[in-house]
Backbone as CSV, one residue per row, in Angstrom:
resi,resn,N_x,N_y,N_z,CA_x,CA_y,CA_z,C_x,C_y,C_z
1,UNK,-11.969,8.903,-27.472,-11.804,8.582,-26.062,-11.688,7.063,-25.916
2,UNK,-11.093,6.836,-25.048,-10.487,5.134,-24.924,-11.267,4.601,-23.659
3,UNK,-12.494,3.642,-24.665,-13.255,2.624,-23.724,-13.022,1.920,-22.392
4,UNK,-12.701,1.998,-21.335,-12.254,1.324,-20.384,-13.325,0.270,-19.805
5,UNK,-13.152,-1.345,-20.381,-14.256,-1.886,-20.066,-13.654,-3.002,-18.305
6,UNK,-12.491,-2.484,-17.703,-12.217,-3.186,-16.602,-13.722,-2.751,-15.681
7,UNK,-13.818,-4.282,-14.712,-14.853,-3.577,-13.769,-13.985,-3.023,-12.708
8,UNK,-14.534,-2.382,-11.409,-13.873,-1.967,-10.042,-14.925,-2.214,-8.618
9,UNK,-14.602,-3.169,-8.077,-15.305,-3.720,-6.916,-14.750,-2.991,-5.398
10,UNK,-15.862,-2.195,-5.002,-15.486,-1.526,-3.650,-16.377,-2.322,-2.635
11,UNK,-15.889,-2.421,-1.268,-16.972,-2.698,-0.575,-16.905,-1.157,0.407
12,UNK,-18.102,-1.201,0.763,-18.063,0.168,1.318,-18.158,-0.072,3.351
13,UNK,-18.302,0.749,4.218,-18.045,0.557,5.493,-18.437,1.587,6.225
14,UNK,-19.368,1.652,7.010,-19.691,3.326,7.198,-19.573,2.971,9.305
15,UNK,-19.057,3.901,9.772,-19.175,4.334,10.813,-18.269,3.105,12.046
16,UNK,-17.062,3.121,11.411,-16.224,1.075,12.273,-16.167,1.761,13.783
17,UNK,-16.092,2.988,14.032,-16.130,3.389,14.813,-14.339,2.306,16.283
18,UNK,-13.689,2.700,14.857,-12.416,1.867,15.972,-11.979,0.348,15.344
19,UNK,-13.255,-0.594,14.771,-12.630,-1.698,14.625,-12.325,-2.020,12.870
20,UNK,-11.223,-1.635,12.797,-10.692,-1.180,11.461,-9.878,-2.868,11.084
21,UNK,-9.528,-3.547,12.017,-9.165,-5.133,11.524,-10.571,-5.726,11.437
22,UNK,-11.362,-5.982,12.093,-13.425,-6.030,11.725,-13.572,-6.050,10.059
23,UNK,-13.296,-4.534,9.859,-13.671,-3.885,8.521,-12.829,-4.856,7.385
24,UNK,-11.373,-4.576,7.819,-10.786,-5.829,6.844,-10.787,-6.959,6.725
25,UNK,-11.103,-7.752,7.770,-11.662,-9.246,7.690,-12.824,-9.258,7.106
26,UNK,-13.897,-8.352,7.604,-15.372,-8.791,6.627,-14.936,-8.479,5.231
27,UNK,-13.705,-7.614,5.015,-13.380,-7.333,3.088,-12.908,-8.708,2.661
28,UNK,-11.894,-9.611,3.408,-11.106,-10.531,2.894,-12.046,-11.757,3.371
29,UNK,-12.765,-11.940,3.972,-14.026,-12.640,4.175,-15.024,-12.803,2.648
30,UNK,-15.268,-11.378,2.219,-16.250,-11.392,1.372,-15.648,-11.551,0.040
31,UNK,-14.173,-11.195,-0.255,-13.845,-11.626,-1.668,-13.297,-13.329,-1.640
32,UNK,-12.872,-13.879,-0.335,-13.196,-15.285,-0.438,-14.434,-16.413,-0.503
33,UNK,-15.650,-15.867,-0.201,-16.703,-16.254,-0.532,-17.051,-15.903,-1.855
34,UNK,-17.202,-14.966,-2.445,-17.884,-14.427,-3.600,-16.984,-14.735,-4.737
35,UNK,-15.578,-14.829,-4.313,-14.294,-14.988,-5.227,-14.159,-13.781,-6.374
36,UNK,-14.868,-12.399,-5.844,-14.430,-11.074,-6.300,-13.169,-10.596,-5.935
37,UNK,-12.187,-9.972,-6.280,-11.150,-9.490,-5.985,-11.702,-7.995,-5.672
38,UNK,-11.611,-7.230,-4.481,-11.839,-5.999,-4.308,-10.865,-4.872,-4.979
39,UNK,-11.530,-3.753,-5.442,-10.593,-2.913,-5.609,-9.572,-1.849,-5.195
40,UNK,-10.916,-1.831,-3.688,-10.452,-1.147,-2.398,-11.738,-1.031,-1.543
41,UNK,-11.610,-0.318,-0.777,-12.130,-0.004,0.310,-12.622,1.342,0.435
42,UNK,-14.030,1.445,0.545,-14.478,2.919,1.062,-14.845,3.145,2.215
43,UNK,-14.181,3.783,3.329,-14.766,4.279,4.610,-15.539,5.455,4.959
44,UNK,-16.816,5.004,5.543,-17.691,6.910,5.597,-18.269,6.695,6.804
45,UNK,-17.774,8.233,7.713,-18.701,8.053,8.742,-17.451,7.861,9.693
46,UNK,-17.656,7.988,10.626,-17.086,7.373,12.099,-16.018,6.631,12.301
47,UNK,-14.436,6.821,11.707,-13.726,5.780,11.874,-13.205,5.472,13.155
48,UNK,-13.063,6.503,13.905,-13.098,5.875,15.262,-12.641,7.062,16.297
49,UNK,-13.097,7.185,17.305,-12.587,8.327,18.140,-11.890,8.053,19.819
50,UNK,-10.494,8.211,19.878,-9.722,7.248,21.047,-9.444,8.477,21.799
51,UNK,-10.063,8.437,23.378,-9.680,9.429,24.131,-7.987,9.004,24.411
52,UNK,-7.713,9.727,24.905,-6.222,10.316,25.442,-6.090,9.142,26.842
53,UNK,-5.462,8.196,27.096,-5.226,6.909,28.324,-4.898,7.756,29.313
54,UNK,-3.751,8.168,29.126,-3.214,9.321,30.221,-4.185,10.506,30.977
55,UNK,-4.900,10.755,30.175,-5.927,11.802,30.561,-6.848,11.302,31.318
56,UNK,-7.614,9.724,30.715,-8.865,9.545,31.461,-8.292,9.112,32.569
57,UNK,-7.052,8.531,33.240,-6.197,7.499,34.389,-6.054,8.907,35.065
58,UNK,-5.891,9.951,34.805,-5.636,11.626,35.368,-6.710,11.864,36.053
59,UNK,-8.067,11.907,35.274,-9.276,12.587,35.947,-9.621,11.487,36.598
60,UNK,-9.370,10.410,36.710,-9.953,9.609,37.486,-9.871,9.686,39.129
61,UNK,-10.927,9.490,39.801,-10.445,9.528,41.487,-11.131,8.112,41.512
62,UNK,-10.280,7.651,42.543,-9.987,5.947,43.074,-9.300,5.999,44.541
């Protein structure tokens, strides 16, 4: 079996709940400080939930 000694740097992200440019700035934030190159990105949890515009401007009374 063939040793694979590369490392793999994830940062992980749980619950952005919508702010998914957030999530990638704190990634490209943190491999310019640390000067890690990431390998990717893990998202868990909550990426974000967008009601319908049309719908809520519908039920609305004004």
């Amino acid at each position: 079996m063939k040793s694979d000694n590369q490392k793999y740097h994830f940062a992980v992200f749980g619950d952005i709940h919508g702010r998914v440019a957030l999530m990638y700035t704190l990634a490209f934030l943190w491999e310019n400080e640390s000067g890690i190159k990431l390998s990717g990105i893990l998202q868990v949890g909550d990426m974000g939930a967008f009601p319908n515009p049309l719908k809520v401007f519908k039920n609305r009374q004004t």
